[in-house]
C-alpha positions as CSV (number, residue, x, y, z in Angstrom):
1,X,224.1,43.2,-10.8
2,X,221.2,41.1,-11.1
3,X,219.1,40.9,-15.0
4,X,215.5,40.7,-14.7
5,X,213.8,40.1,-17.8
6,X,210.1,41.6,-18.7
7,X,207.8,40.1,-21.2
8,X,204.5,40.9,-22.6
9,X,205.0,44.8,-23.0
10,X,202.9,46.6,-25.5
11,X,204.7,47.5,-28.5
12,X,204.3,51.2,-28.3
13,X,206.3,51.4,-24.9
14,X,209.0,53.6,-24.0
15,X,211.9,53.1,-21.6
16,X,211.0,56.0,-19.0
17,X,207.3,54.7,-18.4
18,X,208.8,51.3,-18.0
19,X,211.8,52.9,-15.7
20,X,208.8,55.1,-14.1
21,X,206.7,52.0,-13.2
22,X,209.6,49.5,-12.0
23,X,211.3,52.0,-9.5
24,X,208.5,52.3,-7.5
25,X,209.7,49.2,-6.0
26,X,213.4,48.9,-6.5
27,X,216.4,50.7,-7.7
28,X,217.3,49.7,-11.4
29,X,220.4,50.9,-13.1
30,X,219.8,49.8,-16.6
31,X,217.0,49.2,-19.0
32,X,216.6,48.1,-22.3
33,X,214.0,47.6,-24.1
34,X,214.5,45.3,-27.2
35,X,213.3,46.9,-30.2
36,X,212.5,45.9,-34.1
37,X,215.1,47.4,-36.0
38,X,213.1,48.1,-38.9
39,X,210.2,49.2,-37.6
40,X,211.4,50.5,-33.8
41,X,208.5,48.8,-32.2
42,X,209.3,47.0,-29.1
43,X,209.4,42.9,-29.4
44,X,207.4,43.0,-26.0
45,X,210.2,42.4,-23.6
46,X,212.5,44.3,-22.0
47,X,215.5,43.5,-19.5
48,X,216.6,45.7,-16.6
49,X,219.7,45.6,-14.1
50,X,219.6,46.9,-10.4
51,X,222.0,46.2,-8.0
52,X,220.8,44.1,-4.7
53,X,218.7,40.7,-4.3
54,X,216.3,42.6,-2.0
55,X,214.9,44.6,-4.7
56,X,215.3,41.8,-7.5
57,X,212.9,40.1,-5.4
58,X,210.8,43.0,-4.6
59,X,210.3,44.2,-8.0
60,X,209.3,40.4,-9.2
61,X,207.0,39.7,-6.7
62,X,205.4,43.0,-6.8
63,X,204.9,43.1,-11.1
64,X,205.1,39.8,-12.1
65,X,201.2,39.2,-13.4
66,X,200.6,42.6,-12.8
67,X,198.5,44.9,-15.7
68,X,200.9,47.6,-17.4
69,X,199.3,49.7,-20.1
70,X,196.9,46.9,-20.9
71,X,198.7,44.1,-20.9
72,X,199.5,41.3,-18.3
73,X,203.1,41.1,-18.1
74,X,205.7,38.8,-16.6
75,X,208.8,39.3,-14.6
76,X,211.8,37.2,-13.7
77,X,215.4,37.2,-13.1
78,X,217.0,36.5,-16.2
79,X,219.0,33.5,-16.6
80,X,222.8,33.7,-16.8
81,X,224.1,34.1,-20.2
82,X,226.6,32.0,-21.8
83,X,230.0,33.1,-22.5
84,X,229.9,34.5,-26.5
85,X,232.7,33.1,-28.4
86,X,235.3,35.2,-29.8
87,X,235.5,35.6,-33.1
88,X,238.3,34.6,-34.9
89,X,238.5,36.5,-38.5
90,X,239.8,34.3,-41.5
91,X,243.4,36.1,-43.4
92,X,242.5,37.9,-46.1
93,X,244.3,38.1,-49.2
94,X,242.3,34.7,-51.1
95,X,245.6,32.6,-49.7
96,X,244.4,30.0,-47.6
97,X,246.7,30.0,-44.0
98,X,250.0,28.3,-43.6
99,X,250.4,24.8,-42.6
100,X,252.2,24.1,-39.3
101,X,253.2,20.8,-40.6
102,X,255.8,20.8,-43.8
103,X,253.9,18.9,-47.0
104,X,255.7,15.4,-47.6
105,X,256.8,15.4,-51.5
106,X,255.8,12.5,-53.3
């Protein structure tokens, strides 16, 4: 799957205008539209998925400076991400963990 990344979206969008616009020229499989969690209005990107190169490229060089509900918006494939690290939850119980080493008595 290839991540394209959309920026400058109006903060009133909704994902199936956005879908409706983008598939006109290329197949996406995913869309999501990053949102305010307070509010719900959209932070003015968005990041879709589809599945070939061919219409990675098509859909950037297509949309990318194009007009969408009054605003100029940009499109790009979206860098790689970096591996999140796994999170490693401290023992509970207010007793700090075991040593591997045996305390020397003094």
């Amino acid at each position: 799957m290839i991540k394209l990344f959309i920026g400058g979206l109006a903060d009133n969008i909704q994902e199936m205008d956005l879908a409706i616009f983008v598939s006109l020229h290329g197949k996406i499989e995913t869309i999501k539209v990053v949102r305010d969690r307070a509010t719900g209005k959209c932070k003015g990107y968005a990041f879709i998925e589809v599945i070939n190169q061919s219409d990675a490229s098509n859909i950037i060089s297509m949309l990318n400076g194009e007009t969408f509900k009054g605003n100029v918006i940009t499109v790009k494939q979206s860098a790689e991400e970096a591996p999140k690290k796994v999170f490693k939850p401290k023992p509970s119980g207010g007793q700090p963990p075991k040593s591997k080493r045996p305390r020397v008595q003094r």
